[in-house]
C-alpha positions as CSV (number, residue, x, y, z in Angstrom):
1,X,1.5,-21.0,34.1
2,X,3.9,-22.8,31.8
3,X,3.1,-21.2,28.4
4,X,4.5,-23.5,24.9
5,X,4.3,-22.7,21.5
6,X,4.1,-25.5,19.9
7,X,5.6,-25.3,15.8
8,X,4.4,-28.1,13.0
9,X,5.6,-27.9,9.9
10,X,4.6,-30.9,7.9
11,X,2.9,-30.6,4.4
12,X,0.5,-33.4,5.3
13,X,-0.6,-31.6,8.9
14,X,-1.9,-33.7,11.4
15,X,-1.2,-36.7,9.5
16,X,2.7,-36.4,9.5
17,X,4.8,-38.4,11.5
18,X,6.5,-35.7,13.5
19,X,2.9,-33.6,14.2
20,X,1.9,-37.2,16.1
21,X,5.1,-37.4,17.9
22,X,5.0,-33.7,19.7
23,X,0.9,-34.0,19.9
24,X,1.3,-36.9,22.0
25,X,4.1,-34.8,24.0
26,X,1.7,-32.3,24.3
27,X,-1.5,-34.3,25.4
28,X,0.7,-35.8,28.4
29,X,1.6,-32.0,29.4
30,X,-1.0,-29.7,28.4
31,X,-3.9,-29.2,31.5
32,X,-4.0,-26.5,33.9
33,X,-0.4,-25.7,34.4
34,X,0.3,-25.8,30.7
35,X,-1.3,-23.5,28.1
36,X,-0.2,-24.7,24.5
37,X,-0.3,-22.2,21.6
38,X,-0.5,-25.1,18.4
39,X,1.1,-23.1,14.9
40,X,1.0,-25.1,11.6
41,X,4.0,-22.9,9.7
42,X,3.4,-24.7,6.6
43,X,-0.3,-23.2,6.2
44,X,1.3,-19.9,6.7
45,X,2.5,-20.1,3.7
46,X,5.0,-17.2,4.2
47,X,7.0,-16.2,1.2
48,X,10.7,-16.1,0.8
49,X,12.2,-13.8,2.9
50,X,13.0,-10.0,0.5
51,X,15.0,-7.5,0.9
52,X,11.6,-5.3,1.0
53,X,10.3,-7.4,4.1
54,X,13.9,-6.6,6.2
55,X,14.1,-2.9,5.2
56,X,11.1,-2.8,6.3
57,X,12.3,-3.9,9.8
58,X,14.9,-1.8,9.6
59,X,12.8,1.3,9.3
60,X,11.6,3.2,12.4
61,X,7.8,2.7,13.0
62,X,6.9,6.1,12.9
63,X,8.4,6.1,9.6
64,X,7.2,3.0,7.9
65,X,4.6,3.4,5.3
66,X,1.0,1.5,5.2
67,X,3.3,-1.7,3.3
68,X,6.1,-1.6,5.2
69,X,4.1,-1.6,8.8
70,X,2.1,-4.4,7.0
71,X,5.5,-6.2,6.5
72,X,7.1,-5.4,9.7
73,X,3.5,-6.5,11.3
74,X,4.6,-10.5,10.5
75,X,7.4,-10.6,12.0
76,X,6.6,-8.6,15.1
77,X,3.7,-11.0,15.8
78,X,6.0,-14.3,15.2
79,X,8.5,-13.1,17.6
80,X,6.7,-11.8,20.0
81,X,4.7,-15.3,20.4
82,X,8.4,-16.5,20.8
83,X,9.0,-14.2,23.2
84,X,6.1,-14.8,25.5
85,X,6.6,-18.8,25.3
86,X,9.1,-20.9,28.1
87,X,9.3,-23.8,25.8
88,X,9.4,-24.6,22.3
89,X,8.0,-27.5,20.8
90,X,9.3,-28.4,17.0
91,X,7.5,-30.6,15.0
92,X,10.4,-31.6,12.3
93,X,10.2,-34.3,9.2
94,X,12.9,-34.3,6.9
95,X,12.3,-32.9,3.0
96,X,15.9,-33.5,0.9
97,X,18.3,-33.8,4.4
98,X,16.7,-30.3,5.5
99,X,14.0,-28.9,7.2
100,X,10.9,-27.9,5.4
101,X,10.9,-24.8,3.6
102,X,8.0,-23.5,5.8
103,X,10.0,-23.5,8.9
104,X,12.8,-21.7,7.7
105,X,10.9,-19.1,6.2
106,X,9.6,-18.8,10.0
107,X,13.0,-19.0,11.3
108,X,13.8,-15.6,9.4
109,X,11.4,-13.9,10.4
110,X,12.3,-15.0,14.1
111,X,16.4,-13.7,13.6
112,X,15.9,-10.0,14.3
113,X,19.1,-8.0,14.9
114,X,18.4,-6.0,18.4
115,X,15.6,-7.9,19.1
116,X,15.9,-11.9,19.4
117,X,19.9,-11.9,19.5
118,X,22.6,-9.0,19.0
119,X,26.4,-9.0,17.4
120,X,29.0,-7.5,20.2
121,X,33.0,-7.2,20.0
122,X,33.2,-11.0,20.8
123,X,30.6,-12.2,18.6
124,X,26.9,-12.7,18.5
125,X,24.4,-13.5,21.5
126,X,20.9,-14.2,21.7
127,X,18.7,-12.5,23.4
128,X,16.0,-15.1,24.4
129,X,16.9,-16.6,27.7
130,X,15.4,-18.7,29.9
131,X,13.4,-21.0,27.3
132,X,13.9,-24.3,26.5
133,X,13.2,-26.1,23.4
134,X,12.1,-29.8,22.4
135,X,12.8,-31.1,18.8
136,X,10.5,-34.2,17.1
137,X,12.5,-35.0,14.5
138,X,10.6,-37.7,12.0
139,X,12.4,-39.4,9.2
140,X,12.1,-41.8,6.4
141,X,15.5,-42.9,6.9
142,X,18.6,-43.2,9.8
143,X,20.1,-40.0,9.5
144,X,20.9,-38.9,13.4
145,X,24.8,-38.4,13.6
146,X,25.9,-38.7,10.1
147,X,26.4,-35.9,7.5
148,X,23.2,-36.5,6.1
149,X,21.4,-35.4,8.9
150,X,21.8,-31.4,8.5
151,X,18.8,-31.0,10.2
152,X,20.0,-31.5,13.6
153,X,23.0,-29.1,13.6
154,X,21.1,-26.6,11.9
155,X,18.6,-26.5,14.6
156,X,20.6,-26.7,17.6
157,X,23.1,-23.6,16.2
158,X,19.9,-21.6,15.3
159,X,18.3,-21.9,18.5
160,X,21.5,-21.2,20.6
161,X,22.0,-18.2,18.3
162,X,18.6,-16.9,19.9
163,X,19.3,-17.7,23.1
164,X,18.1,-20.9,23.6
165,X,20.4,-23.6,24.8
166,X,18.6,-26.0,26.7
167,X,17.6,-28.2,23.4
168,X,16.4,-31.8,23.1
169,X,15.9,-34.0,20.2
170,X,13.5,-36.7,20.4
171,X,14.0,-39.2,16.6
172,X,11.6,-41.7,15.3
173,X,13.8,-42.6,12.2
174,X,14.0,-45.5,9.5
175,X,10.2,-44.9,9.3
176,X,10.0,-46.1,5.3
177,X,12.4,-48.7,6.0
178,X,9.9,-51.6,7.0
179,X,6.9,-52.1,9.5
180,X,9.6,-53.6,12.1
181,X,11.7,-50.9,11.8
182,X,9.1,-48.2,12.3
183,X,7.1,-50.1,15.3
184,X,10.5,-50.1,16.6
185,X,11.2,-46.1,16.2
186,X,8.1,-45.1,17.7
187,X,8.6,-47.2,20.4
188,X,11.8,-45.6,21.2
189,X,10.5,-42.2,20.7
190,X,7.3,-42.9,23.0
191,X,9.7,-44.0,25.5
192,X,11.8,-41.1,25.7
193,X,8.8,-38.6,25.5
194,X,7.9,-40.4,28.6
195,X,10.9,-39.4,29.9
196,X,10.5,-36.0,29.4
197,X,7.2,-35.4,30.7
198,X,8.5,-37.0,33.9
199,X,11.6,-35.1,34.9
């Protein structure tokens, strides 16, 4: 069975542009074949990453003490949802040019040295093959393939840095910029999720 794990990070949940782009991506896949795994990061509400919560990685089980194997206990269970997962579904609006806060506070606890990639004499390389990942990338404005869209590079280099290197990106952007406009973005974005679920 094809196992996804399945990431939203919009404040306004279910509501948000992007979390109705990858749900209707995952309605058209999910069934017997496909087990989805659905994580809203942003009601995580995971803090900042500290330098408390890496030494804390950094420290051998047997060692850590009863905060430090609470620590270490968050990051363990994120990646090891990562790990078990073939595909990666990101649910992505756009806050300030970025991705949400939420999400990158998830990302760092995913980036484990020795565990989801590894630095060698020629540089680093990740360590979570054979996965794929799909992008929904939602935003108020035209961004894709400009220098305002940070989002999209960010993304991409992160995942390859894990391992990941089949990526997709599926946009529905210029949302605030008119009825017309976004009719016309979700059209192009249902059309292209279409696509997807049929190769």
């Amino acid at each position: 069975m094809k196992k996804v794990l399945a990431l939203f990070s919009s404040i306004n949940g279910s509501n948000g542009n992007s979390s109705k782009l990858a749900d209707d991506y995952l309605s058209r896949i999910e069934g017997d074949d496909v087990s989805v795994n659905r994580i809203d990061v942003a009601s995580l509400a995971l803090p900042h990453l500290s330098g408390e919560e890496m030494q804390a990685w950094m420290t051998q089980p047997s060692e850590r003490n009863a905060s430090q194997a609470a620590l270490a206990k968050i990051s363990d269970d994120i990646v090891e949802m990562v790990k078990e997962a073939d595909e990666i579904v990101l649910a992505v609006p756009m806050y300030n040019f970025g991705i949400p806060s939420s999400l990158k506070a998830y990302f760092d606890r995913v980036a484990r040295a020795g565990i989801t990639f590894k630095y060698t004499e020629t540089g680093p390389v990740g360590l979570l093959e054979n996965k794929s990942a799909l992008v929904f990338a939602a935003r108020g404005g035209v961004y894709a393939g400009s220098d305002f869209d940070t989002q999209s590079p960010y993304l991409k280099h992160f995942l390859n840095f894990i391992g990941i290197s089949d990526v997709n990106f599926v946009y529905a952007e210029g949302l605030n910029m008119g009825e017309e406009q976004a009719n016309s973005a979700f059209a192009k974005a249902n059309e292209k999720i279409i696509e997807l679920t049929n190769r």
